[in-house]
C-alpha positions as CSV (number, residue, x, y, z in Angstrom):
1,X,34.6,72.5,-25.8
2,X,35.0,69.8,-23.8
3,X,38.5,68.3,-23.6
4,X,37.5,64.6,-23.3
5,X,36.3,65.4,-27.0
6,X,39.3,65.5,-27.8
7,X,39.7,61.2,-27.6
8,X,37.4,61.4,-30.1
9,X,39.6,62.8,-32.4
10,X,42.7,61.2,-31.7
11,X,40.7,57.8,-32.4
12,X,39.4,59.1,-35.4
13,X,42.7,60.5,-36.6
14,X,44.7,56.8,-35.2
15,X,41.8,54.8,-37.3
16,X,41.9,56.9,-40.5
17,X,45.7,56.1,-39.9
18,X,46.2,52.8,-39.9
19,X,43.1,52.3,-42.4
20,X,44.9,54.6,-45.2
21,X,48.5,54.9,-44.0
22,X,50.5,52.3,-42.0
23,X,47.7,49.1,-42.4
24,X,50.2,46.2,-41.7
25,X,53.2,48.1,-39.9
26,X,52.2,45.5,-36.6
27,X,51.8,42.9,-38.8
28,X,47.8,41.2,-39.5
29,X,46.9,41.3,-35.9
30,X,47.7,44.0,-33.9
31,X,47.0,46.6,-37.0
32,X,43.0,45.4,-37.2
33,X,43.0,45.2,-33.2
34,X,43.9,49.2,-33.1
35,X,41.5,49.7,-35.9
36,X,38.7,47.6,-34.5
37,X,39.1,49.3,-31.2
38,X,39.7,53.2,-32.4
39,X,36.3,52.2,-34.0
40,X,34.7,50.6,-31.2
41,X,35.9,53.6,-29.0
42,X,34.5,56.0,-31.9
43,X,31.3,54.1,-31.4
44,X,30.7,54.1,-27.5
45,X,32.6,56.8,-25.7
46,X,29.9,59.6,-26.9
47,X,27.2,57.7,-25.1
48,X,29.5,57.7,-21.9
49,X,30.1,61.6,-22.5
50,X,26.3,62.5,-23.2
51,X,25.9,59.9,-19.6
52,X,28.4,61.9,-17.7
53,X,26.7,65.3,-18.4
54,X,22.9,64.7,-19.5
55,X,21.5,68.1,-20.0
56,X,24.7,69.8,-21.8
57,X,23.6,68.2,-25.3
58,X,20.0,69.8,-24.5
59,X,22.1,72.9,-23.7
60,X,24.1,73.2,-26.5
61,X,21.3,72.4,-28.8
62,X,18.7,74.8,-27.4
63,X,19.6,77.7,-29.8
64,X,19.4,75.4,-33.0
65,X,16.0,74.5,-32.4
66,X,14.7,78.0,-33.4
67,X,15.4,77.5,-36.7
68,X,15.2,74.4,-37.7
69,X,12.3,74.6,-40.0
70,X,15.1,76.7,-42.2
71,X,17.4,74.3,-41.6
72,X,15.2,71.3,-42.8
73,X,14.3,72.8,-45.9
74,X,17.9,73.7,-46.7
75,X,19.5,70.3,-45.7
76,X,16.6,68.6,-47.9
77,X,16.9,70.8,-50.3
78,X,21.0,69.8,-50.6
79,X,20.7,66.1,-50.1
80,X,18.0,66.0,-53.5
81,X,20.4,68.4,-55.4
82,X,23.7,66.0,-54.4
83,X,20.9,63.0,-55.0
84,X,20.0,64.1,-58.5
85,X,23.7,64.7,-59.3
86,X,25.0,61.7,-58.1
87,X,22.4,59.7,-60.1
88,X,23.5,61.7,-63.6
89,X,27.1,61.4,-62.9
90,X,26.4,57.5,-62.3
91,X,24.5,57.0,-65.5
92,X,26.8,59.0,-67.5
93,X,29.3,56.9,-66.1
94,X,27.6,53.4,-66.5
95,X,26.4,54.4,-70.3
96,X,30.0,55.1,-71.1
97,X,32.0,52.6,-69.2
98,X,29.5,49.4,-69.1
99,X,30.9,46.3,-67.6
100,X,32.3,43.3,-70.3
101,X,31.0,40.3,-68.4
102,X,33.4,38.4,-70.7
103,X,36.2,40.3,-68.6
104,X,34.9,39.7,-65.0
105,X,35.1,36.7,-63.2
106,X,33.3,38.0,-60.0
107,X,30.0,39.2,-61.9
108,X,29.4,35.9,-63.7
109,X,30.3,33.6,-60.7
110,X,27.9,35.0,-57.9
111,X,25.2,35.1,-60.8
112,X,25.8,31.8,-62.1
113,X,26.6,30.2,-58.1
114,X,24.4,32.5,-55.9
115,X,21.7,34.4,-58.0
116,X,20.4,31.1,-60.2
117,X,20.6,29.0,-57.0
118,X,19.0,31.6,-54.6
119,X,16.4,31.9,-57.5
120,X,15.9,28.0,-58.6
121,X,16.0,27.1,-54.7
122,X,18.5,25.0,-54.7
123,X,22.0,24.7,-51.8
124,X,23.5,27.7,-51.9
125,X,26.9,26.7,-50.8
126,X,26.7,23.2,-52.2
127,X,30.3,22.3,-54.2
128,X,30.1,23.7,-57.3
129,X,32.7,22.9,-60.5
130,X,33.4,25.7,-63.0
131,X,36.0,28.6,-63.8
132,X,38.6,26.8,-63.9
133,X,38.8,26.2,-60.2
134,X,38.3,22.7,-60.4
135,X,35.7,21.5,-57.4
136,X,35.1,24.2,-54.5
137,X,32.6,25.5,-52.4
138,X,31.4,28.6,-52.7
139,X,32.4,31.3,-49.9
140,X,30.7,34.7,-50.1
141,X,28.4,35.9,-47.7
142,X,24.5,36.7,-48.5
143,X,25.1,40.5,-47.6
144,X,28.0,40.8,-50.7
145,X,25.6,38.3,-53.3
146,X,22.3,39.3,-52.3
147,X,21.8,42.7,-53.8
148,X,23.1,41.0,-57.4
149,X,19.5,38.7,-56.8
150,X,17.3,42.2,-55.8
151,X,19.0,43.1,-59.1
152,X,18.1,40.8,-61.1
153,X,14.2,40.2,-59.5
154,X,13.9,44.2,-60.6
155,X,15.7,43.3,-63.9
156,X,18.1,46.6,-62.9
157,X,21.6,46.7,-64.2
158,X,24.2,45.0,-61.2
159,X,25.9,48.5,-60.9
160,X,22.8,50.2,-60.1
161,X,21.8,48.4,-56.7
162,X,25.6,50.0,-55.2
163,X,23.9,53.3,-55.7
164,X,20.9,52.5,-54.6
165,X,22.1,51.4,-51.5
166,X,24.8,54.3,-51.4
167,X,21.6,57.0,-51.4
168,X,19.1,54.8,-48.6
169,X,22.3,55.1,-46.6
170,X,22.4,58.7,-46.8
171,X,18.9,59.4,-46.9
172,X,19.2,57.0,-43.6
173,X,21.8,59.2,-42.3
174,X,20.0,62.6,-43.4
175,X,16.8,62.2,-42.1
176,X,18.8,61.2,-38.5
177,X,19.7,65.1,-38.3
178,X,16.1,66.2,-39.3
């Protein structure tokens, strides 16, 4: 194994750190600085270690490719068992522990801000009055109230759509090792 692999882990293990373990120990900027970079790092320094040495991925990956047709069927074959699971174990969970609207603020505000005023086609992010928070203008970003409006134009249950995205991202991820 190459020994410049190892950086890769020591990022991994310094950003799994300071995510779980010591998140403010350098106070609110230098902590997301090492975890931005130990990311960033993740990110890029494959592409410069696949640069420095273009045919050892082929190399190492020459063997695989034999059976792959095995391998397909098996890694398909896991990711619609974990699939299936994972959508029982939701609706088992969702059936028994549904969501009192009357006891969230968070549900109710991005459907009665966001949602009815993506829907009606009104200002999004116009002032709005309500929940006791007197006068204020409304700050969350389309990609965290969006899904609640794909939601509600399939007339699915708000919980569902976090599942839904949960599996395109591993079917996403899956089908990048087929």
């Amino acid at each position: 194994m190459n020994k410049k692999i190892w950086y890769l882990y020591i990022a991994f293990m310094l950003e799994i750190l300071f995510i779980f373990y010591v998140k403010n120990v350098f106070e609110f900027i230098v902590s997301p600085l090492i975890i931005i970079g130990s990311g960033a790092f993740l990110a890029i320094f494959p592409y410069f270690l696949q640069r420095e040495n273009k045919d050892s991925f082929i190399e190492e990956n020459t063997n695989n490719i034999s059976n792959s047709n095995e391998n397909l069927k098996s890694l398909l074959a896991l990711f619609l068992a974990l699939t299936v699971s994972t959508i029982v174990i939701v609706n088992y969970k969702i059936n028994k522990y549904p969501i009192n609207v009357n006891e969230s603020d968070i549900i109710p505000f991005i459907d009665e801000i966001f949602v009815k005023r993506f829907m009606n086609n009104e200002v999004i992010y116009a002032p709005y009055t309500g929940f006791n928070y007197g006068t204020f203008t409304p700050g969350y970003l389309p990609l965290h109230w969006f899904p609640f409006v794909i939601s509600n134009v399939l007339n699915i249950n708000y919980q569902w759509m976090v599942v839904i995205v949960f599996l395109l991202a591993c079917a996403i991820y899956t089908l990048g090792f087929v």
